[in-house]
LUMMAR-339603 format. One line per field, with one value per residue: y, z, x of N, C-alpha, C in turn; residue in one letter. Coordinates in pm, whole numbers, plus 50000, padded with zeros to 5 digits. Layout:
N
n.c2	[Y, ...] .
n.c3	[Z, ...] .
n.c1	[X, ...] .
ca.c2	[Y, ...] .
ca.c3	[Z, ...] .
ca.c1	[X, ...] .
c.c2	[Y, ...] .
c.c3	[Z, ...] .
c.c1	[X, ...] .
vexmi	[A, ...] .
REM end
This chain:
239
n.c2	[60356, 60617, 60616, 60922, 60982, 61164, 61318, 61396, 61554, 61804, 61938, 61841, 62001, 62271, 62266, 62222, 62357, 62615, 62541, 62390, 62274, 62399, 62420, 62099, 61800, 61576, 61673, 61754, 61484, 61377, 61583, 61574, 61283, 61368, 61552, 61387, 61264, 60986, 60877, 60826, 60976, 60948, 60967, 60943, 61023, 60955, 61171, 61292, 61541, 61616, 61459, 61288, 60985, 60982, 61120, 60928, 60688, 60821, 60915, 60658, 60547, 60675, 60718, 60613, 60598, 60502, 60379, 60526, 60424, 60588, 60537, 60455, 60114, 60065, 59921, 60123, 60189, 59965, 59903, 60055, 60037, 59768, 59767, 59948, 59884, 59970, 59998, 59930, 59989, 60174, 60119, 60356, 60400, 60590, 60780, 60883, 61139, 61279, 61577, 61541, 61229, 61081, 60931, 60567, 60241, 60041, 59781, 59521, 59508, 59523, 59320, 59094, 59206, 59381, 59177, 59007, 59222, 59290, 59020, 59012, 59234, 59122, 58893, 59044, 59124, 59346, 59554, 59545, 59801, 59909, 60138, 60319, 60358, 60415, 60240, 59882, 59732, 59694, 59687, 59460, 59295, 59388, 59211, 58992, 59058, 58978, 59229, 59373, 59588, 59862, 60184, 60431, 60683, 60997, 61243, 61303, 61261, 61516, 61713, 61746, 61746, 62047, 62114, 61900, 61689, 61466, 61341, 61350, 61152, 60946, 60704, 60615, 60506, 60313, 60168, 60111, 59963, 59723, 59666, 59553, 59355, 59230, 59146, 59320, 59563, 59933, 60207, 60598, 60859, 61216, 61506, 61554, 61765, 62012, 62118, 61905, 61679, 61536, 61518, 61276, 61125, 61021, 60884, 60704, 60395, 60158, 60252, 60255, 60473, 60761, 60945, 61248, 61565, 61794, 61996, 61975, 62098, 62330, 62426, 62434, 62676, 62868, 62780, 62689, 62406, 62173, 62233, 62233, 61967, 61847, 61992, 61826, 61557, 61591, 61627, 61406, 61260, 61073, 60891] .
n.c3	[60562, 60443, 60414, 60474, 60337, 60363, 60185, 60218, 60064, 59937, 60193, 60209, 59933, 60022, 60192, 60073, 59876, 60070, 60216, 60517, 60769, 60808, 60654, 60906, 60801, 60958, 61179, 61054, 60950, 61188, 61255, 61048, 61149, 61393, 61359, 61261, 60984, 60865, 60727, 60600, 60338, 60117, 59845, 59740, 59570, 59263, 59256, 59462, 59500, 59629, 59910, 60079, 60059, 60296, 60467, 60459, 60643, 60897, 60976, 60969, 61217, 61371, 61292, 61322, 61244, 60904, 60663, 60358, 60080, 59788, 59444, 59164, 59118, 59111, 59176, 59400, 59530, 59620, 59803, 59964, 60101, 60163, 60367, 60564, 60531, 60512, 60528, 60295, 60001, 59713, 59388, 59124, 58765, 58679, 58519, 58579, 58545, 58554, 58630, 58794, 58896, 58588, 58425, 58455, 58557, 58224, 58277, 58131, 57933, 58134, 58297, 58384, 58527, 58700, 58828, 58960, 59166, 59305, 59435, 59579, 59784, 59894, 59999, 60233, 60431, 60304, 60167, 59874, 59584, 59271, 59062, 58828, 58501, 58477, 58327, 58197, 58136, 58217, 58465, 58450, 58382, 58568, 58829, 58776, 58823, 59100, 59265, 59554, 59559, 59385, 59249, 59168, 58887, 58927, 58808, 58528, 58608, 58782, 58593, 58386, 58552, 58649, 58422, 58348, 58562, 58561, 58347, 58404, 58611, 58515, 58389, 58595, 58779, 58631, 58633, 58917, 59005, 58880, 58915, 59199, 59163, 59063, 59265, 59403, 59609, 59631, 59586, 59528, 59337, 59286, 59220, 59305, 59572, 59712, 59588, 59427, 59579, 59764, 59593, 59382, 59623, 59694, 59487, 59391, 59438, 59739, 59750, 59918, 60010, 59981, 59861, 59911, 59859, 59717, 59656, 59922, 60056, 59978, 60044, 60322, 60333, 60373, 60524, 60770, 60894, 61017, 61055, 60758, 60720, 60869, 60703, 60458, 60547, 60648, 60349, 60319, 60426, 60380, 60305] .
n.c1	[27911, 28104, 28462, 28704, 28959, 29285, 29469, 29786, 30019, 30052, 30105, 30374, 30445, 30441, 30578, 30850, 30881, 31006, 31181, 31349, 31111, 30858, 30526, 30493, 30522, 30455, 30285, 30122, 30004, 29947, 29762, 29547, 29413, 29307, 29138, 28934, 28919, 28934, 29163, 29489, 29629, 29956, 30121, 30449, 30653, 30926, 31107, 31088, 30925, 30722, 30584, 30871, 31023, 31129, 30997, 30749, 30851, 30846, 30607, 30458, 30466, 30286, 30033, 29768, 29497, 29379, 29669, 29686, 29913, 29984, 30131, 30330, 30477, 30755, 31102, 31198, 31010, 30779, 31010, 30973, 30725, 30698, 30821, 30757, 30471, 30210, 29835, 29696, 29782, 29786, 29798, 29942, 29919, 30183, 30387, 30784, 30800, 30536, 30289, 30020, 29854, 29689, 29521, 29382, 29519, 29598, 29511, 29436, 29683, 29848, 29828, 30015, 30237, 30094, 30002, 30214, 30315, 30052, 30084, 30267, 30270, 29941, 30111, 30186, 30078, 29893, 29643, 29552, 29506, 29391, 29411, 29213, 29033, 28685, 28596, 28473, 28587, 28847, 28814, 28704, 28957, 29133, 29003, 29167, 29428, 29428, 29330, 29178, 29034, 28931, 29055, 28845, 28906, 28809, 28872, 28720, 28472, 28446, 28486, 28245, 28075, 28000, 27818, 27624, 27579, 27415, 27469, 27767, 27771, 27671, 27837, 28033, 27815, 27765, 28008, 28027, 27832, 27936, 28217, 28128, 27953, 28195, 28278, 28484, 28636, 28566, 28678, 28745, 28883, 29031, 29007, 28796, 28549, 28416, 28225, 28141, 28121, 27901, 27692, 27786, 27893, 27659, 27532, 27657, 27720, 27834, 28056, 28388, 28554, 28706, 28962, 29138, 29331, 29431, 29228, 29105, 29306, 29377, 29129, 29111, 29309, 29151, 28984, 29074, 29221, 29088, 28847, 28753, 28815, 28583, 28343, 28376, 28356, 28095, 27986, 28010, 27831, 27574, 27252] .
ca.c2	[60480, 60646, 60714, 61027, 60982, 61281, 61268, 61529, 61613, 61912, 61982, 61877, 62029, 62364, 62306, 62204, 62543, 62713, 62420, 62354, 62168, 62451, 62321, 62006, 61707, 61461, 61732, 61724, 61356, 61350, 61651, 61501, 61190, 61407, 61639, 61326, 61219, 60788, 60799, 60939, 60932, 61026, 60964, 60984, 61021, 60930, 61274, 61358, 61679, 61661, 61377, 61254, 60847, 60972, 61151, 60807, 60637, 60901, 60947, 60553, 60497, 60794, 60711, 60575, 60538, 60380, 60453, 60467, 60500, 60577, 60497, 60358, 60039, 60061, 59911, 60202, 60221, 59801, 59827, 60152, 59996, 59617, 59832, 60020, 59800, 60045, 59894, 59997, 60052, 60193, 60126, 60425, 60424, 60749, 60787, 61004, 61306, 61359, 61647, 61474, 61134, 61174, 60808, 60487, 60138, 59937, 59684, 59399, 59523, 59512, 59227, 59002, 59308, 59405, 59008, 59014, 59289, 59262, 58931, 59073, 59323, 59051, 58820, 59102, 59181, 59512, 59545, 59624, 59881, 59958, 60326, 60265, 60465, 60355, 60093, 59798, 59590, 59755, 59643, 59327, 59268, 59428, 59097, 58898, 59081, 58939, 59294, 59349, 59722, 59928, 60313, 60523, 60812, 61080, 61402, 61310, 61327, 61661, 61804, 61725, 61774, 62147, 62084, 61773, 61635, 61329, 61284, 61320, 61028, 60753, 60593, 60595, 60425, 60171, 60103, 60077, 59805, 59632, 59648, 59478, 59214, 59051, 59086, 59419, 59694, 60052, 60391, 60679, 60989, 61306, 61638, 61625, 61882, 62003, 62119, 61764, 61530, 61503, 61399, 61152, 61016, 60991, 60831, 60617, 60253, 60024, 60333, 60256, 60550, 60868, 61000, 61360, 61619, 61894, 62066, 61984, 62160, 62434, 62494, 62456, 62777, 62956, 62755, 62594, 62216, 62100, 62274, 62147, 61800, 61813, 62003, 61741, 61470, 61610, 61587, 61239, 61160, 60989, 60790] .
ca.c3	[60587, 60331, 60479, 60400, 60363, 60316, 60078, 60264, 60001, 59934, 60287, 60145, 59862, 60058, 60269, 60030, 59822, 60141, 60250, 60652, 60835, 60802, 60779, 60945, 60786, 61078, 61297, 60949, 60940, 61334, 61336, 60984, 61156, 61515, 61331, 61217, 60852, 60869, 60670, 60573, 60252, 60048, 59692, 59700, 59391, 59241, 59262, 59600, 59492, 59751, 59985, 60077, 60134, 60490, 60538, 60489, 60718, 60978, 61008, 60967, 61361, 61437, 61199, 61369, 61127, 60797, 60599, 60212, 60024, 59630, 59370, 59038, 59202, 59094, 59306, 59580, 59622, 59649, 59900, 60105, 60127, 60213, 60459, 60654, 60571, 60538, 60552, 60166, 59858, 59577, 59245, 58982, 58658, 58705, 58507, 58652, 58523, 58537, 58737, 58865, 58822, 58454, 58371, 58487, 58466, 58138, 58333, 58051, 57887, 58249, 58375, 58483, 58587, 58839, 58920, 59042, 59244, 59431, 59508, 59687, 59859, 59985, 60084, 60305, 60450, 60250, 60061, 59721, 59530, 59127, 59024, 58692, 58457, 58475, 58217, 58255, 58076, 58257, 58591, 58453, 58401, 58721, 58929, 58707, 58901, 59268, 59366, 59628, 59583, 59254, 59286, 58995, 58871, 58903, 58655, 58425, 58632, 58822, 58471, 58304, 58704, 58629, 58314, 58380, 58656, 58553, 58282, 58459, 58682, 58457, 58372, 58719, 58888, 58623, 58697, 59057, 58995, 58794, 59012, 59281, 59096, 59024, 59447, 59417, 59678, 59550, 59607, 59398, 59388, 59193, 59176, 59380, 59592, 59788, 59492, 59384, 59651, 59772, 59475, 59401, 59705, 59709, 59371, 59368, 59542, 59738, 59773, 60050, 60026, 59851, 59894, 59879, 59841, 59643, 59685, 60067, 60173, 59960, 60138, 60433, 60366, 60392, 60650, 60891, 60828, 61122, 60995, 60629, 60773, 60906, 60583, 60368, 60627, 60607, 60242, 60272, 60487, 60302, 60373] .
ca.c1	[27985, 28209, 28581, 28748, 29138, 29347, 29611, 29889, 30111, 30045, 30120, 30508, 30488, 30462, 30771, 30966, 30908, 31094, 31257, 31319, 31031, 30731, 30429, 30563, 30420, 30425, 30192, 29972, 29915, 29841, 29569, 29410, 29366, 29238, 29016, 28824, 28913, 28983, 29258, 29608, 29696, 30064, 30231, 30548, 30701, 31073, 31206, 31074, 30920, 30630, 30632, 30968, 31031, 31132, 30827, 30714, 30928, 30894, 30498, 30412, 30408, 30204, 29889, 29627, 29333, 29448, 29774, 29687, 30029, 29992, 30259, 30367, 30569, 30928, 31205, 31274, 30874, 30803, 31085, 30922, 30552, 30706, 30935, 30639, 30353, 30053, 29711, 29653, 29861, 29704, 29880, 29853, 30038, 30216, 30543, 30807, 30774, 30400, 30244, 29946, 29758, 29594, 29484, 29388, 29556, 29528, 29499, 29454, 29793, 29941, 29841, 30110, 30287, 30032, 29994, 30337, 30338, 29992, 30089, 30368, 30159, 29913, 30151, 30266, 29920, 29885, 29576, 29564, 29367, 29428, 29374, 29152, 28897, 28533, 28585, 28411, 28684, 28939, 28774, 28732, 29086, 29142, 28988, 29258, 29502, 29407, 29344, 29093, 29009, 29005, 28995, 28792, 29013, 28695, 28882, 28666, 28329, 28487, 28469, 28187, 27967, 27899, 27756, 27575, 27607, 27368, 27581, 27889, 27794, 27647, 27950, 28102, 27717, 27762, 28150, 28048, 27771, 28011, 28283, 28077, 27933, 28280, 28338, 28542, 28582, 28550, 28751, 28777, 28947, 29120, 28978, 28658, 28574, 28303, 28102, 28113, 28141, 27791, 27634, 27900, 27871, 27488, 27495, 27755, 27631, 27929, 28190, 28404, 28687, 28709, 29087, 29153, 29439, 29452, 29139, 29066, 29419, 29335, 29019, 29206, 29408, 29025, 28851, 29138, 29201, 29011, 28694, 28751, 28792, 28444, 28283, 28445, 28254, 27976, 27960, 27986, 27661, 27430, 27118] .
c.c2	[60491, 60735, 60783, 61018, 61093, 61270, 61428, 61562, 61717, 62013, 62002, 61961, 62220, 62420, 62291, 62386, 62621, 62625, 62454, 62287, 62246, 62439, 62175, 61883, 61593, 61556, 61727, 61616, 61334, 61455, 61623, 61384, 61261, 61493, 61526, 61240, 61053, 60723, 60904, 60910, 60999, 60921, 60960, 60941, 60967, 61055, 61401, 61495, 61713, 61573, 61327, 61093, 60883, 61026, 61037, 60708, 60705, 60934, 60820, 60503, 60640, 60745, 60570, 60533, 60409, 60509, 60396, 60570, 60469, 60577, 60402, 60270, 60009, 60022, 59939, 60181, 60073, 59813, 59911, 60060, 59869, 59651, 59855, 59945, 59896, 59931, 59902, 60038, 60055, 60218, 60206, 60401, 60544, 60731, 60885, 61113, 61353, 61477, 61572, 61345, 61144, 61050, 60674, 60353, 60077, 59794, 59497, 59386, 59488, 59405, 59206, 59086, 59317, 59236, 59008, 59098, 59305, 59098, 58946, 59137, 59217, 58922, 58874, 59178, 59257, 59467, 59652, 59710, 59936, 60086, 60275, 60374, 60353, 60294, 59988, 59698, 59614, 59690, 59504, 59256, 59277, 59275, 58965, 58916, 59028, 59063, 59295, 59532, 59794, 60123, 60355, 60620, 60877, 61205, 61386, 61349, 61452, 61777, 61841, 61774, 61914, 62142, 62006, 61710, 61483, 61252, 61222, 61178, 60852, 60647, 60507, 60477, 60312, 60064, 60029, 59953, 59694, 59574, 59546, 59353, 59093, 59054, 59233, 59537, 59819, 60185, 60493, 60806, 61024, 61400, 61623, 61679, 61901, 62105, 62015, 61656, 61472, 61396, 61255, 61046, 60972, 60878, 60693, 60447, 60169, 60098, 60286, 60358, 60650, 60921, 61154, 61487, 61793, 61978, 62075, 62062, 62273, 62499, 62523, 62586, 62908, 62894, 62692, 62437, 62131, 62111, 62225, 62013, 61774, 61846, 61859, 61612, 61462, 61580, 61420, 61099, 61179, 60882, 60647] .
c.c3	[60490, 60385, 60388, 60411, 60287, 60251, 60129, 60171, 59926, 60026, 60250, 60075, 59912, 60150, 60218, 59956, 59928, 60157, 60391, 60648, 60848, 60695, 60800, 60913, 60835, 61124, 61196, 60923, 61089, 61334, 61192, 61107, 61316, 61500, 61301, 61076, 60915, 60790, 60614, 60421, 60187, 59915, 59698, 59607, 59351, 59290, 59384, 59629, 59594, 59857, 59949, 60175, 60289, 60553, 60586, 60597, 60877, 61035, 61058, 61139, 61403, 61393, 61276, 61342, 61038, 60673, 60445, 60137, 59853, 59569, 59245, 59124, 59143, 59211, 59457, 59623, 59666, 59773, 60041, 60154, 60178, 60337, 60597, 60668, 60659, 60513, 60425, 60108, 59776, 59458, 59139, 58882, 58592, 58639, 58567, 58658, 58526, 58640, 58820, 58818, 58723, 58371, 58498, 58443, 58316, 58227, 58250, 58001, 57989, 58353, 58447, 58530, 58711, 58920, 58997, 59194, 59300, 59495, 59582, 59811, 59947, 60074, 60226, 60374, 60422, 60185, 59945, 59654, 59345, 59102, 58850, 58681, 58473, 58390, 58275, 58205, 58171, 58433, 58543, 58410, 58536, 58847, 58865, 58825, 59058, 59315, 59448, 59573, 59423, 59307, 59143, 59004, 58847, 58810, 58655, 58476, 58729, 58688, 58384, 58429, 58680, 58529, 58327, 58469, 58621, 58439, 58308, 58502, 58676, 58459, 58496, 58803, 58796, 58672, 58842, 59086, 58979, 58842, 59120, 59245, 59041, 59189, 59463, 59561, 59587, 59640, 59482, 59467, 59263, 59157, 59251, 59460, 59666, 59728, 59462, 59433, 59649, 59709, 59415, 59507, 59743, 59593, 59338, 59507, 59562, 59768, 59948, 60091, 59949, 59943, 59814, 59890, 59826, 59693, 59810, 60133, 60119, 60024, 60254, 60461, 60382, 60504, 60779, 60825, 60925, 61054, 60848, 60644, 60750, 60754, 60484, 60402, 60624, 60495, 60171, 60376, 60422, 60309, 60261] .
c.c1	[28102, 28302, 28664, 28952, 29182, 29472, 29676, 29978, 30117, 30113, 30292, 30548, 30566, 30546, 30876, 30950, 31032, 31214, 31256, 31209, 30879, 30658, 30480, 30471, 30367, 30279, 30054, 29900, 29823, 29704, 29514, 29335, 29277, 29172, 28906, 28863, 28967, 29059, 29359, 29653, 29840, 30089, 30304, 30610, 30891, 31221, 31156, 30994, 30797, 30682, 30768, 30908, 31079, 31065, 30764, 30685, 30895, 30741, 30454, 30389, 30307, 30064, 29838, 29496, 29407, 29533, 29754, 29814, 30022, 30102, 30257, 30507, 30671, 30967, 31175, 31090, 30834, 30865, 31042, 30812, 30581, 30793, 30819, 30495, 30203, 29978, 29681, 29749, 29762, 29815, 29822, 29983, 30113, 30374, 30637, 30767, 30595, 30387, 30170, 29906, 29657, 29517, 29464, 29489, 29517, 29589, 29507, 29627, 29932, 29954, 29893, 30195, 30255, 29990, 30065, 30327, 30192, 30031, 30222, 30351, 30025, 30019, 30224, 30134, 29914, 29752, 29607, 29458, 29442, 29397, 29303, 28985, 28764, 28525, 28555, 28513, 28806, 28951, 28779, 28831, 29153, 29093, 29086, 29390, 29534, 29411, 29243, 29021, 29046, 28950, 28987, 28861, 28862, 28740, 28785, 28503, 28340, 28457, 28402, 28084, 27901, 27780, 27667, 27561, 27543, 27413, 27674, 27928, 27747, 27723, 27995, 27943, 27775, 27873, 28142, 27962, 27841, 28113, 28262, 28036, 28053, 28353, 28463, 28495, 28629, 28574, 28721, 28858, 29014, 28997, 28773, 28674, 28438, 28189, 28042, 28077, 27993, 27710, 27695, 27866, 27701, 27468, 27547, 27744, 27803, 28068, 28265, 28530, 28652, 28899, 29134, 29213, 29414, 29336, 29103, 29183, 29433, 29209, 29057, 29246, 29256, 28942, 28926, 29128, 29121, 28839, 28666, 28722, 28610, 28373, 28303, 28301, 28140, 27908, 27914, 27893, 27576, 27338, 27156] .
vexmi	[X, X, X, X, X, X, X, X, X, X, X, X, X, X, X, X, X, X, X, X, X, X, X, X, X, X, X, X, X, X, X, X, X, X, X, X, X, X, X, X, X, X, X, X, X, X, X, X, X, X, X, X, X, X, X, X, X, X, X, X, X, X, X, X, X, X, X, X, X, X, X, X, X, X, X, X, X, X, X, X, X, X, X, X, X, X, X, X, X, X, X, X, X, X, X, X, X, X, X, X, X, X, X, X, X, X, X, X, X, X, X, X, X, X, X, X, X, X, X, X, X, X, X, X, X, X, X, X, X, X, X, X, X, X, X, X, X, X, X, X, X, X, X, X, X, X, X, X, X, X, X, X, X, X, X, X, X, X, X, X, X, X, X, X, X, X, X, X, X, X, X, X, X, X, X, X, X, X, X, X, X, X, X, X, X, X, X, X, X, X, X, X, X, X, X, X, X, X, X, X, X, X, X, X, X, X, X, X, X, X, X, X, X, X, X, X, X, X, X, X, X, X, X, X, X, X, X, X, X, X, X, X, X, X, X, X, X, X, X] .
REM end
């Protein structure tokens, strides 16, 4: 079974625009997790501009499934995630200022970087997950790290899927073989969608996560988020 974690920050981003507490992003993590999805996910970033660290702080006893918190690990974030102690960190290499996640780790280059800091993260029962392109070297640097979990950055097969689709998703089956064979678990996520998912998830052997944002809370604003939930779910039964 392939669980669907919702990455809410979007849900922030759209209260901060007004500012006050509408849509309230506590009541958004409890009815993801009571429409169905098996997992909550947030980002929060340096300069707060969606999720806020006291969103963080402030949801973490409510969540019920599993809490996956993304981040490039500086300082203040290290000290949120060893603070709250989600079940899952996912490390992306996101500098401040980006808009969205637009790359994977180099993982060889970053090594002892990311050594450090998952072994921080397991010694604090967190599991670890790397954010990384379908490189096979990239992954295999990646089990240097001691992480347990690498997630595929999908853009790239979101973009190439109309076009191709059996294109799109060569790279990504082989990553996911590859992955497995050195004892890896396997996420992905960024910009799929429920044109895309399906096939993805049909194709893709060993997935145990897809985490997803942007596009599921835009559907939302056309189908309800309860009813998205399920569509989403749906997408991701496969024999």
């Amino acid at each position: 079974m392939i669980h669907l974690s919702v990455n809410i920050n979007k849900i922030a981003t759209l209260r901060n625009a007004r500012g006050g507490d509408i849509p309230n992003v506590l009541e958004a993590a409890i009815n993801v997790q009571k429409f169905g999805a098996q997992g909550v996910t947030v980002h929060p970033r340096p300069d707060e501009r969606h999720i806020r660290y006291s969103d963080v702080r402030e949801i973490r006893p409510y969540i019920t499934t599993e809490f996956n918190i993304e981040g490039y690990p500086i300082d203040r974030f290290m000290d949120l995630v060893l603070e709250v102690k989600p079940h899952q960190v996912t490390l992306v290499p996101d500098p401040p200022d980006v808009l969205t996640s637009n790359t994977g780790w180099d993982t060889k280059k970053h090594k002892k970087f990311l050594r450090e800091i998952i072994e921080a993260l397991r010694n604090a029962g967190i599991r670890p997950s790397i954010f990384v392109n379908p490189d096979k070297e990239m992954i295999k640097h990646a089990v240097d790290t001691g992480t347990v979990r690498v997630e595929l950055y999908t853009e790239p097969y979101a973009r190439v899927y109309p076009q191709n689709p059996q294109e799109a998703i060569k790279i990504y089956v082989e990553a996911a073989q590859y992955a497995r064979s050195l004892g890896l678990e396997l996420n992905a996520g960024h910009d799929l969608n429920l044109h895309n998912l399906n096939y993805f998830a049909r194709k893709i052997p060993y997935l145990s996560e897809v985490s997803i944002g942007h596009a599921l809370i835009s559907d939302a604003l056309y189908y309800g988020l309860e009813n998205t939930i399920q569509m989403y779910l749906r997408q991701l039964e496969v024999d």
